[in-house]
N, C-alpha and C positions, 0 to 999 in steps of 0.2 A: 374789577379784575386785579387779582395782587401779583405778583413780581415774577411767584413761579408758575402763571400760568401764562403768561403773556407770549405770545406767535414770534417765529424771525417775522411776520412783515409788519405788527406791531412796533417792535425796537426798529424796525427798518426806516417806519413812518416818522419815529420820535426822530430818529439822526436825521435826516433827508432835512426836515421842519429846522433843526437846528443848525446845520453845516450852513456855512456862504458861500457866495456864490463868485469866483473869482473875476468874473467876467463883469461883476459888477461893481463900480467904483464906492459907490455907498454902502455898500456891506463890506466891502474889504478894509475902508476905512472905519466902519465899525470895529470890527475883528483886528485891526494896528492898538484902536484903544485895549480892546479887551486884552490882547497882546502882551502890552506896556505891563496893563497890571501884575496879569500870569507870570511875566517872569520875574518882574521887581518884587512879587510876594515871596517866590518862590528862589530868588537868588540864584536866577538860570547864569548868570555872567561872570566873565572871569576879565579881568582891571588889564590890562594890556599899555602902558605909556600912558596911561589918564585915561585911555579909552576902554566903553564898556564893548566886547564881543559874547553873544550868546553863545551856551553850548547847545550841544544836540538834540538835547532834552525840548530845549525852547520850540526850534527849529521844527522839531516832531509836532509839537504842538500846534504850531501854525498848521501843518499840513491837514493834522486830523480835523480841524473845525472847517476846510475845505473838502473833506473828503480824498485827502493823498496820500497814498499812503507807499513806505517803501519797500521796496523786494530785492533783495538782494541777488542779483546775477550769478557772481562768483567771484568767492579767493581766491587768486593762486599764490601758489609758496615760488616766490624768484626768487630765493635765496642762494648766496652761494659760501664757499667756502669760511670765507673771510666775515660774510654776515648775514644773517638772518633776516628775511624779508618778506613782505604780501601784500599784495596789488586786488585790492579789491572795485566789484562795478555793484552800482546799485542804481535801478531805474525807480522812476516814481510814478502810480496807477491812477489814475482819476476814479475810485467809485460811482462817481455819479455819471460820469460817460461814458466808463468802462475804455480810455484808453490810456496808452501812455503818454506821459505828459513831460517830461525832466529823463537827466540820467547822470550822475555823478561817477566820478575814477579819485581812488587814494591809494596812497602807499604808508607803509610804515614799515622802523629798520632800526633795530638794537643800535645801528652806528650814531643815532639821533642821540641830541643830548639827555643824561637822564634815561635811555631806555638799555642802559647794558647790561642789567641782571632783568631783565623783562623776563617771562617765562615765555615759550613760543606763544600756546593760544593768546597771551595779551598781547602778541606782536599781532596778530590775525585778527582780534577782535577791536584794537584799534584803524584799522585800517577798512575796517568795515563801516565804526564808528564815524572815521571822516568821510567816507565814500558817501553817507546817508546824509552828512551835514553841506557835502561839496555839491549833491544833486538838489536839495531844498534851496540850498543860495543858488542856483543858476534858474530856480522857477521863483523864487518869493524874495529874494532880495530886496527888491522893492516896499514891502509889506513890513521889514523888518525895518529897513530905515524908517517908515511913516512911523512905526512905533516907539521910532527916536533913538535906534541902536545900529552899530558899524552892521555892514550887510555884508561879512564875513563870516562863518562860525570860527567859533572858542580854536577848534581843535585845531584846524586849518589853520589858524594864527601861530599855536603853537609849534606846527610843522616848520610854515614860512620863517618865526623866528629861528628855529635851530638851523634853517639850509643856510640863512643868512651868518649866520653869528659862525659855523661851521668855513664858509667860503671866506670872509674876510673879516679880521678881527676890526671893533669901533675904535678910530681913533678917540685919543685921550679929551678932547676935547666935548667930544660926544657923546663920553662916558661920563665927563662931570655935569653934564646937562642931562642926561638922563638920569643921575643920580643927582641929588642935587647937594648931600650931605658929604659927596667925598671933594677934597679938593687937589685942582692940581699942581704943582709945587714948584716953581723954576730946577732946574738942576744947580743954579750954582748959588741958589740959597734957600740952603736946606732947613727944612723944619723943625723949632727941636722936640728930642724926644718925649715930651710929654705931649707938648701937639699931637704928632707923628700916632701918640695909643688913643689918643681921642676921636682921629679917622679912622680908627685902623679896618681892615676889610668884616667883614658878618662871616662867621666861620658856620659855613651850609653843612646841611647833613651831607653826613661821611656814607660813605656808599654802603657799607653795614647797615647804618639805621637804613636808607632805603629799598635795599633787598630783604628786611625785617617787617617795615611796613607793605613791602608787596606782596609776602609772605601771608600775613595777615588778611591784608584786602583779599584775599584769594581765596577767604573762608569763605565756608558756604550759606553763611548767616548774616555776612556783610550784603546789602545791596548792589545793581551796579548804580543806582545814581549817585551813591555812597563811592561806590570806588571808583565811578570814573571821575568826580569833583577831588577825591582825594591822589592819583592820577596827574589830575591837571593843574595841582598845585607843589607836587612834590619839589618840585625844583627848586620854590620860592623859602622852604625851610630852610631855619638855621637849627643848630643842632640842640638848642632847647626844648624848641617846638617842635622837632623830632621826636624827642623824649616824651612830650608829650603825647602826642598822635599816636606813638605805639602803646604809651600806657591807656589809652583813651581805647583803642579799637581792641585790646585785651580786654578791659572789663566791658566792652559791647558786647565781645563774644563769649565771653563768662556769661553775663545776667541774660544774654538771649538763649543760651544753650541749658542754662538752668531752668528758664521761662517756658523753655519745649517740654523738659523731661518734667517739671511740675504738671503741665497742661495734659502728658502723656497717663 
């Protein structure tokens, strides 16, 4: 029997045979190994204070070798005048029991760090994004630590840092230990200036380069696991690698959109 002629209860049988079985401790612990590997192959993680938090991507993963799969409730636009916002819910389905199982709630808001040239749909699409990743951590978090990762998602981290960094700025103390390359200086003896350009701060992309790169991300030729990694990295640019990223996602979209019209 070859590929096109095969039944849904065919492929039905092959997943059933393959999916685990959550209820069971030995196959879930199977599925933390296979886990591990899937996303350390596939560089599902984003580096957080030394620590690795998976993105969405992973998270999905996990669900689907259970059979969970998510569905999205609904957006809504809270937004108001002053800023742009969307609160999304997304429940997650058991295939194999046919019920529901999990249910996650996100929000996301231009006022966040990093998202004030956001376009709207990216403000709605991430917040769907988290909503999908806040409902798998409330059913598999578990599954994700055995595979030896924070039982947070990516994105979710990312939210928590900006509410936090938003609410009260880190004392300077705090700051040199989480960086470890800047130092802090008594006030009444001062550095001198050659020192002084030797720490001097990482000059991040300017908010051009990244309303240029989102600009980009937003072709229709870019991926989303492509633009949501690039996304969830924007922040951490300085403005060389700026310059790169934009020259990098222009000739993507160059040699793809030429790749079409040759194929066409």
């Amino acid at each position: 029997m070859n590929e096109a002629t095969k039944t849904t209860k065919d492929i039905t049988k092959k997943v059933k045979v393959e999916s685990y079985d959550i209820s069971r401790s030995d196959e879930t612990l199977d599925l933390a190994k296979d886990l591990a590997k899937f996303i350390k192959d596939n560089k599902l993680t984003t580096n957080v204070q030394g620590k690795e938090f998976v993105n969405v991507e992973g998270w999905q993963y996990a669900g689907s070798r259970l059979g969970i799969v998510p569905i999205v409730e609904h957006v809504i636009n809270v937004s108001s005048p002053e800023e742009m916002k969307y609160q999304a819910k997304v429940t997650l389905f058991d295939l194999r029991h046919g019920t529901t199982v999990g249910a996650g709630f996100a929000v996301c808001s231009n006022k966040e760090s990093g998202k004030k040239f956001y376009q709207e749909f990216a403000i709605m699409s991430m917040a769907q994004t988290r909503a999908i990743g806040k409902a798998y951590r409330n059913c598999l978090a578990w599954i994700i630590r055995a595979a030896g990762y924070e039982p947070t998602p990516a994105e979710e981290m990312d939210y928590n840092t900006n509410t936090v960094a938003a609410a009260a700025p880190a004392p300077a103390v705090a700051v040199a230990q989480a960086v470890p390359a800047m130092q802090v200086v008594p006030a009444e003896a001062p550095a001198p200036v050659a020192e002084q350009a030797a720490v001097a701060p990482v000059q991040y992309a300017t908010a051009a380069q990244k309303e240029e790169i989102i600009r980009l991300l937003n072709h229709p030729v870019i991926t989303r696991p492509e633009k949501t990694k690039m996304l969830l990295n924007i922040n951490r640019l300085d403005e060389e690698r700026a310059v790169q990223a934009i020259a990098k996602l222009r000739k993507a979209i160059d040699d793809r959109e030429n790749g079409e019209k040759a194929a066409a």
